[in-house]
C-alpha positions as YAML, in Angstrom:
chain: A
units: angstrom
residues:
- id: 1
  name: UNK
  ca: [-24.81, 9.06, 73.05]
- id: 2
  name: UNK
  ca: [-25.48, 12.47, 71.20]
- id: 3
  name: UNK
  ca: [-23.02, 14.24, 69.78]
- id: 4
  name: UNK
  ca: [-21.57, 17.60, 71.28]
- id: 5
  name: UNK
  ca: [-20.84, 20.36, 69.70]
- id: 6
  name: UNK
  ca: [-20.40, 23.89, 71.13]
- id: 7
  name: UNK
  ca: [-20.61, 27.54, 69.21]
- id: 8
  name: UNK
  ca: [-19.58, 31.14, 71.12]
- id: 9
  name: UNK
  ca: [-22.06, 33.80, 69.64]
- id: 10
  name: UNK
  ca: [-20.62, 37.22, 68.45]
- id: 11
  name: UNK
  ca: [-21.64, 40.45, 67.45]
- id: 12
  name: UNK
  ca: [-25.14, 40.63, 68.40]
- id: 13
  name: UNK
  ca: [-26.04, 37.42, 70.56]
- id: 14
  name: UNK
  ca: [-29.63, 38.30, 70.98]
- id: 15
  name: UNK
  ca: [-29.99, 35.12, 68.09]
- id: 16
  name: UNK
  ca: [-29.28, 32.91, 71.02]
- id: 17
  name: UNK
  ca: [-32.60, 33.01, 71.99]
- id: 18
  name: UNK
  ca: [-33.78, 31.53, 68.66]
- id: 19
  name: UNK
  ca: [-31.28, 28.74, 68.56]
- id: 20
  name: UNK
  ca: [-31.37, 27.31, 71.80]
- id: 21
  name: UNK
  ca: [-33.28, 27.27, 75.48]
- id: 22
  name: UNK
  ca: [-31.59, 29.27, 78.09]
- id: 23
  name: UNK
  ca: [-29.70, 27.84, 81.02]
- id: 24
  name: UNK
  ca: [-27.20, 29.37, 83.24]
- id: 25
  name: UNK
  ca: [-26.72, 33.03, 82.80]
- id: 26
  name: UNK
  ca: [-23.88, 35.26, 84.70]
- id: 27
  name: UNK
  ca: [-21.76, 37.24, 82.82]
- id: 28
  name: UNK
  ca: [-22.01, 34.50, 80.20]
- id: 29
  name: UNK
  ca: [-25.12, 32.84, 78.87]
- id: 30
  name: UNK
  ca: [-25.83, 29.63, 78.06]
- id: 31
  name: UNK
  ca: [-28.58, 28.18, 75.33]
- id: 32
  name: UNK
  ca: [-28.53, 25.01, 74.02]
- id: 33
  name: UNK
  ca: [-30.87, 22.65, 71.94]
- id: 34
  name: UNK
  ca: [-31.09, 18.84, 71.88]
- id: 35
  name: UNK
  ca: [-32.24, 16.61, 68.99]
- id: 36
  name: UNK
  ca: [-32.04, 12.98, 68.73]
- id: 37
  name: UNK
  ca: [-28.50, 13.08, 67.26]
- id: 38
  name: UNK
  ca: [-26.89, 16.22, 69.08]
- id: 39
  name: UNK
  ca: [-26.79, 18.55, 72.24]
- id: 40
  name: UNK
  ca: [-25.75, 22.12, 70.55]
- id: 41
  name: UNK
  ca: [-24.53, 24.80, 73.02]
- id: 42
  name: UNK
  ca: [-24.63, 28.24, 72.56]
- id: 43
  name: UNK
  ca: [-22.22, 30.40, 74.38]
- id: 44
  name: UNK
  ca: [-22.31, 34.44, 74.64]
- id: 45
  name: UNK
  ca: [-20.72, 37.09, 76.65]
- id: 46
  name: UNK
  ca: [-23.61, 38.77, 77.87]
- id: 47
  name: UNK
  ca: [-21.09, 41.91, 79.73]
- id: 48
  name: UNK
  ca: [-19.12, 42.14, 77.02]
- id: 49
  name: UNK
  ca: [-18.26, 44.93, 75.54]
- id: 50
  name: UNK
  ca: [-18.17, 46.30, 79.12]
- id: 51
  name: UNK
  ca: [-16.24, 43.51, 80.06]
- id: 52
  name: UNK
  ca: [-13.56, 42.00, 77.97]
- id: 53
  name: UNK
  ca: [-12.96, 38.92, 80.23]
- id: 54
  name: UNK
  ca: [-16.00, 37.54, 79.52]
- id: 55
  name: UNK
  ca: [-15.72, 37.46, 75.51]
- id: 56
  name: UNK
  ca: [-12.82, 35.42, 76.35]
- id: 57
  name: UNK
  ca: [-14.11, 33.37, 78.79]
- id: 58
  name: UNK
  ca: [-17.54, 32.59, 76.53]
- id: 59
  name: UNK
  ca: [-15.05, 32.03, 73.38]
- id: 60
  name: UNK
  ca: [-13.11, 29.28, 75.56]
- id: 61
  name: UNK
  ca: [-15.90, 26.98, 75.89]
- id: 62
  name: UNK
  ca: [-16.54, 27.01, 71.97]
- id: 63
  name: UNK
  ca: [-14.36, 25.26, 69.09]
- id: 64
  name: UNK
  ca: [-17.46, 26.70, 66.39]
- id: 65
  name: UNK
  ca: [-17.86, 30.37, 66.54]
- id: 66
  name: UNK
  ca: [-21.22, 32.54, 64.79]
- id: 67
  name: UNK
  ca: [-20.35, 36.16, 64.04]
- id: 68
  name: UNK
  ca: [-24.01, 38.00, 63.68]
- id: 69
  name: UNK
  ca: [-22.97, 41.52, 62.74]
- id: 70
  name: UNK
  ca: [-25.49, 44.76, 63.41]
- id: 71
  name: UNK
  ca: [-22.32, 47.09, 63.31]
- id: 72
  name: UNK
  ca: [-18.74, 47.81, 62.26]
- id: 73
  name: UNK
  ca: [-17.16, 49.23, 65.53]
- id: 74
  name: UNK
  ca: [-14.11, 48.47, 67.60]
- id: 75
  name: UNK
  ca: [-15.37, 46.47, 69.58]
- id: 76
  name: UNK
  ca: [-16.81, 43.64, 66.63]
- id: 77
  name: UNK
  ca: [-12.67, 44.12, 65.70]
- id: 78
  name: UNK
  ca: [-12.43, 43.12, 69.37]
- id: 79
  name: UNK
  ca: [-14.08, 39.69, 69.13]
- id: 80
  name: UNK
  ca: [-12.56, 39.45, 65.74]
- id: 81
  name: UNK
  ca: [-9.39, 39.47, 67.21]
- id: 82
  name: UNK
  ca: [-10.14, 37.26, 70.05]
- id: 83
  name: UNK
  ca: [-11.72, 34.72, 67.48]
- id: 84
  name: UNK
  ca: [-8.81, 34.64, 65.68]
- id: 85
  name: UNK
  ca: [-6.58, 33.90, 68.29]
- id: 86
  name: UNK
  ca: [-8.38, 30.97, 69.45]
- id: 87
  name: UNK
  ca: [-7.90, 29.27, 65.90]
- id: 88
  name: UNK
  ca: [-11.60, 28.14, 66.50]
- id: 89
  name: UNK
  ca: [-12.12, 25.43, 64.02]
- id: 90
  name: UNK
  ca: [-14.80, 26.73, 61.81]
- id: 91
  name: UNK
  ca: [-18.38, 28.92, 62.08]
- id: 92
  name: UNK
  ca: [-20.73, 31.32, 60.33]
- id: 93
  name: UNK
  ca: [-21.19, 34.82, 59.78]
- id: 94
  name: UNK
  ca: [-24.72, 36.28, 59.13]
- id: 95
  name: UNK
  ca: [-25.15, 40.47, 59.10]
- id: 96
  name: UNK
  ca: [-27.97, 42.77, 59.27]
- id: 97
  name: UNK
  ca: [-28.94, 44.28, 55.87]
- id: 98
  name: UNK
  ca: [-27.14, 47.79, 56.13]
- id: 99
  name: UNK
  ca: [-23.91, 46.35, 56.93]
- id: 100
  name: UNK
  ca: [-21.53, 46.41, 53.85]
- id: 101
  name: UNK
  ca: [-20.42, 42.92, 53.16]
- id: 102
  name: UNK
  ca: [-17.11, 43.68, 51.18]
- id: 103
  name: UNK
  ca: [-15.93, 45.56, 54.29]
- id: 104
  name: UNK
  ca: [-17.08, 42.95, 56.63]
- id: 105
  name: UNK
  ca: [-14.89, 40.48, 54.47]
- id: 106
  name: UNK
  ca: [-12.12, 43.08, 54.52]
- id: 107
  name: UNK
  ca: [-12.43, 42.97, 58.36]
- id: 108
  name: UNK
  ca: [-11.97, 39.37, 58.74]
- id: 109
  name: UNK
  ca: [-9.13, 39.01, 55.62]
- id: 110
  name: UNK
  ca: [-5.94, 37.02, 56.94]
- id: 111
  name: UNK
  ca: [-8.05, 35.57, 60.31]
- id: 112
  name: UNK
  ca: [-9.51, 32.68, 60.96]
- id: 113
  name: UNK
  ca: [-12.76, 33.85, 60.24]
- id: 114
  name: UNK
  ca: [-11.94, 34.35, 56.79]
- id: 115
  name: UNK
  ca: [-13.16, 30.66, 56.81]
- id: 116
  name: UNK
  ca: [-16.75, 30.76, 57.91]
- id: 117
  name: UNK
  ca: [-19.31, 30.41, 55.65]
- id: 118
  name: UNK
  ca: [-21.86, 33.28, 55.19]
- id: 119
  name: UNK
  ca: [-25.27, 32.42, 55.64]
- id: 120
  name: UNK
  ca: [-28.29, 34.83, 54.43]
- id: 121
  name: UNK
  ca: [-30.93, 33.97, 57.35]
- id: 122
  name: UNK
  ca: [-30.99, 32.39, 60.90]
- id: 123
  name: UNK
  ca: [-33.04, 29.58, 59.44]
- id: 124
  name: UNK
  ca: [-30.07, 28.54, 56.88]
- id: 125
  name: UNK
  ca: [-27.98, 28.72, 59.79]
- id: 126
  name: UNK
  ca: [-30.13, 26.49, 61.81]
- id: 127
  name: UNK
  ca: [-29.48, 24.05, 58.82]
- id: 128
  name: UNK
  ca: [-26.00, 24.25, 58.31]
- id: 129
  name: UNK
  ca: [-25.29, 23.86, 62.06]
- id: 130
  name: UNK
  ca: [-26.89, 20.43, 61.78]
- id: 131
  name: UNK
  ca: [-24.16, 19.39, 59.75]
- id: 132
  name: UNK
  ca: [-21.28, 20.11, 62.10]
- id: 133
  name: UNK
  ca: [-19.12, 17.23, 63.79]
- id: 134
  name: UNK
  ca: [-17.97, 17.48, 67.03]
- id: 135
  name: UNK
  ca: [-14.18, 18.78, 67.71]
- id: 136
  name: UNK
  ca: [-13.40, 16.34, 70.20]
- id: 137
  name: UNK
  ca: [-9.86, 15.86, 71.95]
- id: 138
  name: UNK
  ca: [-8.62, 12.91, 73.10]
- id: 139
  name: UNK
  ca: [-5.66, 12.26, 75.87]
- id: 140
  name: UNK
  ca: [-5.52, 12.73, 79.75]
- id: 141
  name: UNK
  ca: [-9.09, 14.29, 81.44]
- id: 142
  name: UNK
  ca: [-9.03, 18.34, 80.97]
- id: 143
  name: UNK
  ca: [-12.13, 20.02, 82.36]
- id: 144
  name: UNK
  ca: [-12.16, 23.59, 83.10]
- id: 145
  name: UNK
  ca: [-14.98, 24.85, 85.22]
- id: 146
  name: UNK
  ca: [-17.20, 27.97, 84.25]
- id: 147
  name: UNK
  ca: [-19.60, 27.60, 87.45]
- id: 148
  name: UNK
  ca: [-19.80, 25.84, 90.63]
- id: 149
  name: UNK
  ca: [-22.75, 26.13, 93.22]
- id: 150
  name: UNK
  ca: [-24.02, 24.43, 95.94]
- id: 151
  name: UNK
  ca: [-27.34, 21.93, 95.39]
- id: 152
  name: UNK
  ca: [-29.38, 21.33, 98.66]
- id: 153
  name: UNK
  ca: [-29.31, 17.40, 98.99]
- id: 154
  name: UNK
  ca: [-26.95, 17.15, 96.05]
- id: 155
  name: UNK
  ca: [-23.60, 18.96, 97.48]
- id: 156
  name: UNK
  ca: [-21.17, 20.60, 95.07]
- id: 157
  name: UNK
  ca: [-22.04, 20.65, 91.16]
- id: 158
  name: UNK
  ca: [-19.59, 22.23, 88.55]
- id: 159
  name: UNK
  ca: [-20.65, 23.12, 84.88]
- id: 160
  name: UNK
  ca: [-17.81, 22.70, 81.98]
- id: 161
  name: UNK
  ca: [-17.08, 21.66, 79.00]
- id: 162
  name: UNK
  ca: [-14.39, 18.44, 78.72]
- id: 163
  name: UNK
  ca: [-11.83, 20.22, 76.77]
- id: 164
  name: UNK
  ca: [-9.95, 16.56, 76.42]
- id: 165
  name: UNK
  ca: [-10.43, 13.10, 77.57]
- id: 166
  name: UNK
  ca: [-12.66, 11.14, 79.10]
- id: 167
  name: UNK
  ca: [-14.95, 11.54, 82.82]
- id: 168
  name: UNK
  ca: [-16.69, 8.65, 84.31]
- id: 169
  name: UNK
  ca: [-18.93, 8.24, 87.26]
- id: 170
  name: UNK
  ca: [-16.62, 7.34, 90.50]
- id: 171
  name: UNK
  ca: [-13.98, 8.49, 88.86]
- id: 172
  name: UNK
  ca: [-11.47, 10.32, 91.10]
- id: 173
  name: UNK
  ca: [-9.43, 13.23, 90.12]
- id: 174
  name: UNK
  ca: [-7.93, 16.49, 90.89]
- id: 175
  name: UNK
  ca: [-8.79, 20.20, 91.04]
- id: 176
  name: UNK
  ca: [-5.84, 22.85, 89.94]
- id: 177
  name: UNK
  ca: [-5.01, 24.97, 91.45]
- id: 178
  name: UNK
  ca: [-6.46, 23.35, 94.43]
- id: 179
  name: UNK
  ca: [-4.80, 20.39, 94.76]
- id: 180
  name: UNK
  ca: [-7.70, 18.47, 96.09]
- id: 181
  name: UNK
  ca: [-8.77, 15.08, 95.37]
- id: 182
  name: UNK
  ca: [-12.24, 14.50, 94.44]
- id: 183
  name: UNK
  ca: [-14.72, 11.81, 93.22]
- id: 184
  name: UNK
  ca: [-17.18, 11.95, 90.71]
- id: 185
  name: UNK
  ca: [-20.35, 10.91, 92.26]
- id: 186
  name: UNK
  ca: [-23.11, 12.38, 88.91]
- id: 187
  name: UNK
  ca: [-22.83, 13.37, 85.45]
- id: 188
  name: UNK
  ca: [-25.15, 15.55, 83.54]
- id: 189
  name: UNK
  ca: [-25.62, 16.52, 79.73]
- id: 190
  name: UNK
  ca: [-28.52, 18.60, 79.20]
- id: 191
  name: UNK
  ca: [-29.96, 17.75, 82.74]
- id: 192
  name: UNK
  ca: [-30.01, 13.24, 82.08]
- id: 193
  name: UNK
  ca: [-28.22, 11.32, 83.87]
- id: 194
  name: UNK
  ca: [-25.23, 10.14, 81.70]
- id: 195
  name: UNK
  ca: [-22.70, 6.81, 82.72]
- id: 196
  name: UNK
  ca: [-19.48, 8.94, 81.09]
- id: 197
  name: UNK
  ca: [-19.07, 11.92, 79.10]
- id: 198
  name: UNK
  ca: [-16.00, 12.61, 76.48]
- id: 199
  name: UNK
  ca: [-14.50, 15.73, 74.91]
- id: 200
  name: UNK
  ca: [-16.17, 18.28, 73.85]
- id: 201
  name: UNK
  ca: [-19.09, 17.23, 75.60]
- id: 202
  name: UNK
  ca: [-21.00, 19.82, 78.18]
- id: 203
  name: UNK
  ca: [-21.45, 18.86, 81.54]
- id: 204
  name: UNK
  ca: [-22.68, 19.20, 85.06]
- id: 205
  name: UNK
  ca: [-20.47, 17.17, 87.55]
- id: 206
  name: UNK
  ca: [-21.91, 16.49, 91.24]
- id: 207
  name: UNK
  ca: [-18.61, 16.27, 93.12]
- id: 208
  name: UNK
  ca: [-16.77, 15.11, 96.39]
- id: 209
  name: UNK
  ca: [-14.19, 16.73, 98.48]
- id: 210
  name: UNK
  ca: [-14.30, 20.11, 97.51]
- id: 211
  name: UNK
  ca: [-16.70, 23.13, 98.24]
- id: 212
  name: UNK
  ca: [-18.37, 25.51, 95.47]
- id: 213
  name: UNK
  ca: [-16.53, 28.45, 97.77]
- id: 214
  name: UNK
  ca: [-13.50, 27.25, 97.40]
- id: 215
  name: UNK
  ca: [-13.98, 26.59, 93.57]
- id: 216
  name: UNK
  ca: [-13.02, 29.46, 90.95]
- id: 217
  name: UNK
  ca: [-13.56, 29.57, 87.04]
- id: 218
  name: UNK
  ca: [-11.10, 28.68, 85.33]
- id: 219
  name: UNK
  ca: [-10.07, 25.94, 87.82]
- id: 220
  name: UNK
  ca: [-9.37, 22.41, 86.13]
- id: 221
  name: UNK
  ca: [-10.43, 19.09, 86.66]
- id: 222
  name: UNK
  ca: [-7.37, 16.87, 85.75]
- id: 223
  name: UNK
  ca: [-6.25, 13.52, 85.87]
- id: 224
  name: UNK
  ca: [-3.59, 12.70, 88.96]
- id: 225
  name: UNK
  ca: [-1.05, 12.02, 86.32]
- id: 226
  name: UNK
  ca: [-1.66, 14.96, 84.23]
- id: 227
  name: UNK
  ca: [1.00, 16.91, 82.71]
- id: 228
  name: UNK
  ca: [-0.92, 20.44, 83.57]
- id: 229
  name: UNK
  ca: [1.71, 22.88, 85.65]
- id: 230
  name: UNK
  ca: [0.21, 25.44, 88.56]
- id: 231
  name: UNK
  ca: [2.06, 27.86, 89.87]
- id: 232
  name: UNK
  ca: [2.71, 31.50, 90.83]
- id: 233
  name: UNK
  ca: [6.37, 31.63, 89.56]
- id: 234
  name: UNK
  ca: [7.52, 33.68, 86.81]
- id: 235
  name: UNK
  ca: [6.49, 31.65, 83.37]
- id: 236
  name: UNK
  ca: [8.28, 32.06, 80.09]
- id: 237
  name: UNK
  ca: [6.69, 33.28, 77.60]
- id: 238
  name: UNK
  ca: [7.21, 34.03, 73.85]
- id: 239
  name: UNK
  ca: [5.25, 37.38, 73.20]
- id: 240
  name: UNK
  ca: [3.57, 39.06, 70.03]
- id: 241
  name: UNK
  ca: [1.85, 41.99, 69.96]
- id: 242
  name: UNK
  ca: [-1.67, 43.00, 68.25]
- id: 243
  name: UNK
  ca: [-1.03, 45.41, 65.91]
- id: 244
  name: UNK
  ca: [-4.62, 47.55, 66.37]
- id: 245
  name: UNK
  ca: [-3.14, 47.77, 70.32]
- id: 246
  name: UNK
  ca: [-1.92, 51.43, 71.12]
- id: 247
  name: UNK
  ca: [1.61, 51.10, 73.12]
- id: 248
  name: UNK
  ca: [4.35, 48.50, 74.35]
- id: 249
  name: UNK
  ca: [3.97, 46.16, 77.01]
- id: 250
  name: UNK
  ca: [5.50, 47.94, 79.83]
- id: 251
  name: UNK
  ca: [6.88, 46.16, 82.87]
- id: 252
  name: UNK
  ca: [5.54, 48.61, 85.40]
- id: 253
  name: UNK
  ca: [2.14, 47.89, 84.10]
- id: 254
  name: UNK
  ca: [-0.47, 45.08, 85.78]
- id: 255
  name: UNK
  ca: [-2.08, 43.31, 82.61]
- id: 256
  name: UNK
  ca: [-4.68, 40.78, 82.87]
- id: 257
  name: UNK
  ca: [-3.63, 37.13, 81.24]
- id: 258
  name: UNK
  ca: [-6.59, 34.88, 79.45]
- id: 259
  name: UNK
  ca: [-5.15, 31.12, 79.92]
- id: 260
  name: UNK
  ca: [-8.61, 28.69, 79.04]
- id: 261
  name: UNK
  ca: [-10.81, 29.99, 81.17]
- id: 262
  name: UNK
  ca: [-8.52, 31.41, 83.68]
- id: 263
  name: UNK
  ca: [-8.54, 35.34, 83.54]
- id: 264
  name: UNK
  ca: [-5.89, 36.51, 86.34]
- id: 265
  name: UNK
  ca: [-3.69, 39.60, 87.14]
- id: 266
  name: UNK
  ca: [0.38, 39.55, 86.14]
- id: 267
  name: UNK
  ca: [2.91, 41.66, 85.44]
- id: 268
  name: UNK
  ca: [6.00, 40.81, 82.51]
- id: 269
  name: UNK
  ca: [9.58, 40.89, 82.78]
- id: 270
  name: UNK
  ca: [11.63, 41.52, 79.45]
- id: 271
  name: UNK
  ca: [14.15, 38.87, 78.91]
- id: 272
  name: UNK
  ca: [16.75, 39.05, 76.36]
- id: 273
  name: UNK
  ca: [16.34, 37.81, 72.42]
- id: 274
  name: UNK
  ca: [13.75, 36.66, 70.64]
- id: 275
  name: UNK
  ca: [12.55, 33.20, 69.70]
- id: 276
  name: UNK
  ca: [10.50, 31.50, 67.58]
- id: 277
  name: UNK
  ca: [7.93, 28.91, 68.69]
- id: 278
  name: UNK
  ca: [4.57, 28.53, 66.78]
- id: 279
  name: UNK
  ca: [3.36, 32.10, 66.62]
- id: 280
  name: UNK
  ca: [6.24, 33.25, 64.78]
- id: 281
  name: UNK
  ca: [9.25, 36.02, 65.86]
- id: 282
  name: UNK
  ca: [8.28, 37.55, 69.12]
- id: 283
  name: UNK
  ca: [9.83, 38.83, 72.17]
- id: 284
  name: UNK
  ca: [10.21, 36.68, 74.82]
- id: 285
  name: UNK
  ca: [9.24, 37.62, 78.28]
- id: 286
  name: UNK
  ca: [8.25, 35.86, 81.58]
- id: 287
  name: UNK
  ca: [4.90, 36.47, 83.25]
- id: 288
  name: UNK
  ca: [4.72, 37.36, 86.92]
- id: 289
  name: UNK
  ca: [1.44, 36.06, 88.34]
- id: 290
  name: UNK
  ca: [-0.31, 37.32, 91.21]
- id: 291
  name: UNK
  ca: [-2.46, 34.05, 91.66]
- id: 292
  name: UNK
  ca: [-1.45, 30.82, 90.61]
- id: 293
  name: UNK
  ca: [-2.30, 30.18, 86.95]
- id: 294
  name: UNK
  ca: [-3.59, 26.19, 85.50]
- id: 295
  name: UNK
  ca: [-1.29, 25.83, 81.94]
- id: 296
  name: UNK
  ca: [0.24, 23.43, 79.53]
- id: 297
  name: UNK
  ca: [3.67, 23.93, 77.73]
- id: 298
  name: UNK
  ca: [2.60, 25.78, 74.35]
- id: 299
  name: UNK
  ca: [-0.77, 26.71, 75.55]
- id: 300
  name: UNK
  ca: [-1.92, 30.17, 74.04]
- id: 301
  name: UNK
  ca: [-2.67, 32.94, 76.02]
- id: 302
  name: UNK
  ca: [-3.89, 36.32, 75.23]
- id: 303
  name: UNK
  ca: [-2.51, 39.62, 77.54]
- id: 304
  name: UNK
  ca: [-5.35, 42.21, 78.19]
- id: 305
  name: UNK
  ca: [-5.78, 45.77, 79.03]
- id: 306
  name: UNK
  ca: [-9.14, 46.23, 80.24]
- id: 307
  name: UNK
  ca: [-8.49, 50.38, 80.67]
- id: 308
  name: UNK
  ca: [-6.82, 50.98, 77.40]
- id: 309
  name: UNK
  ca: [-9.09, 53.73, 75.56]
- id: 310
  name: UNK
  ca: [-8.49, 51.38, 72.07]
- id: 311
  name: UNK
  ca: [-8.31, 47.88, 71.36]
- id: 312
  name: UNK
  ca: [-8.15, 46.19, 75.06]
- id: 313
  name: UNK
  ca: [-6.54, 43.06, 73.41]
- id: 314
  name: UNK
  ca: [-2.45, 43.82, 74.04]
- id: 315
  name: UNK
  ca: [-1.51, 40.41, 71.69]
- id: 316
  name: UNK
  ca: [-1.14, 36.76, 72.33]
- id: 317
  name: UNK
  ca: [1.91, 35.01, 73.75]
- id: 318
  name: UNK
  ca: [3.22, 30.67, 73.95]
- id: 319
  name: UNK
  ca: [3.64, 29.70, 77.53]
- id: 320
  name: UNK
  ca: [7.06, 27.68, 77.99]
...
């Protein structure tokens, strides 16, 4: 079976066309190429910088990430930013010839992206993209869905990418925040037919036993067993603010909460002390959903102001 491997394009995605065919296209679009030892996908937020939810949504489905700079604005310190707090595993940076190199470096100094390799062309970037192994995940079945839709004669297909595990045909499993059982009757990569499919591969899942309509991004395909929580209670979290972001989280204001794919309403609630897990000193609060929200203990999440006049990125926090 071909390897997977999946890249979120940056700055100016327009290169998307020359790495990849196009597939679906929303508010995120979707290229990818197959060769005889690979299916590469190529993720970009298409709304975005309208739209911040979608940069984090199109960054989700990625663990490589390729940062094509045509300016040095706010809103490339945006995606910067959101890069950086999805610890993607490794990528590329290619830049238009009047941007100033030394200051894009100074721009990514003490991220993640400080990592990727700068590549002069999109042809050398073709060829060091060839290289890459997948980022697989192995453990119970983790699928978050990006679209579902309705195919006449078919039924219900889902698109996602199998953040962990393992999905086989007739397998049976559950959607979050659903609750509903459903079987695996299809898989898809890259439109063939495919026995099984395991992490990060990209798939299209013909499903039983729940409607598109009653589907939403950001929903999860899990495993009965699995050890993901959904609810609409107040969650702890341990808080740190981005330091580019103008203001204090404020209780009376509604934020918007990136979890995976998941981008939902909540409010915070202060709670007393501080604590340290993972991201360092922060302040720890508990989120106040407005819809039920798919997470794991630990899982990252990253608060958002869509109005703000600045950065829209408030900071990232550790759910408990």
């Amino acid at each position: 079976m071909a390897r997977s491997v999946n890249f979120v394009v940056l700055g100016d995605h327009s290169i998307s066309a020359d790495l990849g065919k196009k597939g679906t296209v929303t508010d995120i679009a979707i290229h990818d190429k197959k060769t005889s030892e690979a299916i590469i996908t190529f993720t970009a937020p298409v709304t975005f910088p309208d739209k911040i939810q979608a940069l984090m949504q199109a960054i989700s489905l990625a663990e490589y990430a390729i940062l094509n700079v045509t300016k040095l604005d706010r809103f490339l310190g945006e995606q910067v930013i959101a890069a950086d707090y999805a610890d993607l595993a490794g990528g590329f940076i290619l830049h238009s010839y009047e941007i100033d190199e030394e200051k894009l470096k100074g721009l990514v100094k003490n991220t993640t992206l400080s990592r990727f390799k700068f590549v002069d062309t999109i042809d050398r970037l073709k060829q060091e993209i060839t290289g890459l192994e997948p980022k697989g995940k192995e453990g119970q079945l983790v699928i978050p869905i990006d679209h579902a839709f309705d195919v006449k004669g078919v039924g219900t297909v889902v698109l996602g990418v199998v953040k962990q595990g393992s999905v086989h045909v007739y397998d049976e499993a559950k959607i979050m925040p659903l609750g509903k059982r459903i079987l695996v009757k299809s898989i898809q990569m890259h439109d063939d037919p495919v026995d099984s499919a395991s992490s990060p591969a990209r798939v299209g899942l013909a499903i039983k036993g729940a409607t598109a309509e009653e589907i939403s991004r950001g929903d999860v395909i899990c495993s009965f067993d699995s050890s993901l929580a959904a609810t609409s209670e107040p969650i702890p979290m341990v808080f740190e603010k981005c330091s580019f972001f103008k203001g204090d989280l404020a209780e009376n204001q509604t934020y918007l909460i990136s979890v995976g794919l998941q981008v939902k309403p909540i409010k915070v609630r202060a709670v007393a002390g501080t604590s340290k897990q993972g991201t360092g000193t922060g302040q720890s609060f508990e989120i106040l959903p407005e819809k039920p929200i798919v997470y794991s203990t630990g899982q990252v999440c990253v608060l958002l102001k869509p109005d703000s006049q600045g950065v829209r990125i408030v900071g990232k926090g550790l759910l408990g």
